[in-house]
C-alpha positions, 0 to 999 in steps of 0.5 A: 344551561347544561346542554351548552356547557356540555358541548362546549366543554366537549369541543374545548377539551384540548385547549382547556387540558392541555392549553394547545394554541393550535387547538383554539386556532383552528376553533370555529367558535371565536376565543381570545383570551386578556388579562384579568388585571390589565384587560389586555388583551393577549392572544385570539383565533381566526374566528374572533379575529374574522368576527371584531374585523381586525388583523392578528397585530391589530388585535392584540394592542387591543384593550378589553373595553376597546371592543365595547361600545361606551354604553356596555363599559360600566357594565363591564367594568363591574363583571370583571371585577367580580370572583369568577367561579371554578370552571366554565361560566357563562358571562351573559349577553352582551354588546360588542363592537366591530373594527368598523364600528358595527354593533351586534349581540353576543353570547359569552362564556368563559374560564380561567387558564395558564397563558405563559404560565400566568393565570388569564381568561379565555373567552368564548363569544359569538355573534347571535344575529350569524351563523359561524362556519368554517373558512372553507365551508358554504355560505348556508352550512356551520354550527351555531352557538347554540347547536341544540337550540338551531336544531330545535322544532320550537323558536328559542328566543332571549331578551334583555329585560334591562332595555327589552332588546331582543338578543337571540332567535334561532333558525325556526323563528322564520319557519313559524312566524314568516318573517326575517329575524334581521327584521324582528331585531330590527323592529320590536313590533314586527311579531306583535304586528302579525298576532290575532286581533282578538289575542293582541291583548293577551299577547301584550299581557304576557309580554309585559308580566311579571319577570320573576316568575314563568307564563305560558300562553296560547295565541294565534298569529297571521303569518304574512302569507295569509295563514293562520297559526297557533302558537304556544308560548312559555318563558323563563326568567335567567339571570347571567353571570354579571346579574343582567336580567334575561326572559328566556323562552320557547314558541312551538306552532300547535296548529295542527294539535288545535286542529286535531282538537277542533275536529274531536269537539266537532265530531262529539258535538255531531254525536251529540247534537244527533242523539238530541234531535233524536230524544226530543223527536221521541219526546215530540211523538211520545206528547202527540200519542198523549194527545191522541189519546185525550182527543178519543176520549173527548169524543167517547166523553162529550161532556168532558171535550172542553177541558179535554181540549184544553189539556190536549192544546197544552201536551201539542204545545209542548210536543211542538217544541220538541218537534221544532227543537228536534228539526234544527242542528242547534235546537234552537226554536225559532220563534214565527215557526213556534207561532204557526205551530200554535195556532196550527195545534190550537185551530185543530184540537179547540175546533176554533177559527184562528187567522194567523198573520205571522212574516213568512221570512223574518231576517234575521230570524228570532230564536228563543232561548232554549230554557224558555221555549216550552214555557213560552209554549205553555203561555202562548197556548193558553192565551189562544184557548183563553181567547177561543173561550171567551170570544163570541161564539162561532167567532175567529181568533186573530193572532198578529206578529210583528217581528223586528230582527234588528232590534231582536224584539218582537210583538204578539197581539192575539184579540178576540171579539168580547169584553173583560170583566166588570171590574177587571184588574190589569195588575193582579188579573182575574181567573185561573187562566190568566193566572197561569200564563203570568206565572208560565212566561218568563220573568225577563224579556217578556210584557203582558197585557189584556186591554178592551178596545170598540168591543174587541179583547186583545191580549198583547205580549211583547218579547225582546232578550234574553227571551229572545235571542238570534237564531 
């Protein structure tokens, strides 16, 4: 921790170089300072003092362990056995307890010194759950132990892997998340609680990884006010001076940074979706022009108006699809739109009698996959001029759709007044046209089928996902 040593070196300076008692007296970060053989202690600030709540006699007949709750004296036991470095070290986090018998955590750092001309060790703590000021200064002001850490956008937060407390927040975690810190140490659950219902798992994923490596991650929460926040996360593994193992990390709200991306992806998919109804309304009026031109030359070419109707059904259909995909923000073809706009095109361009019971409102509406519209297209139109054709002549074309919204599926029979040849193949079917829409209909989501029933033929084709998808 560079910073922190830095400013802690910086603001002890004087008791470090000269050794000056009043220097450390007056310090606003609590010291003391024991013996490394005995762990007696031997001298202590105000601070430390006003923090383990004992008076200045009292203190100093203290033992180091004294100032320990049981669990924390093995541990350490073992870290002051250890060789300590030249310079200022920092011990870790820790467990003390108060004259009164309050637990709290503390960060520690320390250093050896000359203490009436024996070699001691001055410690530097301070409890993470306060904020440490002056006697005389107001209750809201001081410095913290941390002071780059308090001054930070960002919540900075460290947690003890051993027993997974929580064992530092700094001031903007109440910011971001809306909540106390007394209640996040007091509960392990209270910022889990607010996290997005969709995140949960993500959240549970990176808290619970691997410790020896650093994750970042982004999620949202729900603060308690109602609003919606999102949150980046990335943690770093530490490890203190007594080998205890620590996740470290920082939370930066990118809300309004996800907004801002929100509204650029919003805006290009305006962009994009205007310059696409703009191709497929070229598209649409390019076909019907094509379609113009096969319908004049019918007319000048009498004997070549039946396959000059044909092709011309085919080019409406597909500009139909385009007209449709052109009209809707999301381009997608709803399906009883395309149904009237084949028996619309197909009524016109063949000259043929076409009754089209198709559900004013459908609810909800069906769409077809876009990859699928003008194929679909292609084999609807076929099948109606395959019924116009073989139909009586001066006959009608029934075309029935039963839509069922919640199922997502739906139900076409187009009949006409005839017969199937003799000796017809349901399976490999009989002709070009017939041919042709099987080879036209997508492979998945569609059923076909031509059946003879009291001198009617009907050709039934039955649609569900993933032709068929919501609108």
């Amino acid at each position: 921790m560079p910073r922190m040593t830095r400013y802690l070196k910086s603001s002890l300076s004087k008791a470090i170089g000269k050794y000056g008692q009043d220097d450390i007296a007056h310090a606003m970060v609590p010291m003391y300072i024991y013996d490394p053989d005995s762990l007696m202690i031997l001298s202590a600030n105000a601070a430390a003092l006003r923090l383990y709540g004992y008076a200045e006699e009292e203190f100093l007949r203290l033992h180091l362990f004294d100032i320990r709750p049981a669990e924390e004296v093995d541990r350490t036991k073992g870290f002051v056995a250890m060789d300590k470095p030249d310079g200022l070290w920092f011990s870790g986090v820790w467990k003390h307890r108060s004259r009164e018998g309050r637990i709290f955590s503390v960060s520690a750092m320390g250093i050896k010194i000359l203490h009436r001309g024996k070699v001691a060790v001055l410690a530097i703590v301070t409890d993470l759950t306060q904020t440490l000021r002056a006697p005389d200064a107001a209750a809201g002001g001081g410095n913290a132990m941390f002071p780059f850490a308090e001054q930070m956008e960002e919540v900075c937060w460290i947690r003890n892997l051993d027993d997974s407390r929580l064992v530092y927040l700094n001031a903007a975690f109440e910011r971001v998340f809306g909540v106390s810190m007394e209640a996040a140490y007091a509960d392990q659950e209270a910022v889990l609680s607010l996290v997005h219902a969709e995140d949960v798992e993500a959240v549970r994923r990176y808290s619970v990884g691997s410790s020896h490596e650093p994750a970042r991650l982004e999620y949202r929460i729900r603060r308690p006010d109602g609003e919606l926040r999102w949150l980046a996360s990335r943690r770093f593994p530490l490890v203190d001076a007594a080998g205890a193992r620590l996740m470290a990390g920082f939370i930066e709200d990118v809300t309004e940074r996800k907004l801002d991306e929100q509204r650029r992806v919003e805006a290009l998919e305006a962009q994009r979706d205007a310059l696409v109804r703009e191709v497929h309304h070229r598209i649409k009026n390019s076909l019907q022009g094509v379609t113009g031109l096969l319908r004049r030359f019918a007319a000048a070419h009498p004997q070549l108006a039946p396959l000059l109707a044909e092709a011309a059904v085919q080019v409406q259909g597909m500009a139909s699809v385009h007209g449709l995909q052109g009209r809707s923000a999301s381009g997608r073809v709803e399906l009883c739109e395309l149904l009237r706009s084949v028996a619309d095109g197909a009524q016109s361009l063949m000259q043929a009698r076409i009754e089209a019971n198709i559900p004013p409102h459908c609810e909800p509406c069906l769409a077809i996959a876009d990859k699928d519209a003008v194929p679909l297209a292609l084999a609807l139109n076929e099948i109606v001029v395959n019924a116009v054709k073989h139909g009586q002549p001066g006959g009608r074309v029934r075309l029935d759709a039963a839509i069922d919204g919640a199922a997502r599926t739906a139900e076409i029979r187009i009949a006409n007044r005839g017969r199937l040849p003799a000796g017809f193949n349901q399976a490999g079917g009989s002709g070009n046209g017939l041919q042709l829409i099987r080879m036209l209909l997508p492979p998945q989501g569609t059923r076909f089928n031509l059946h003879e029933q009291e001198g009617e033929v009907a050709a039934l084709l039955r649609l569900a996902a993933p032709v068929i998808v919501p609108l």
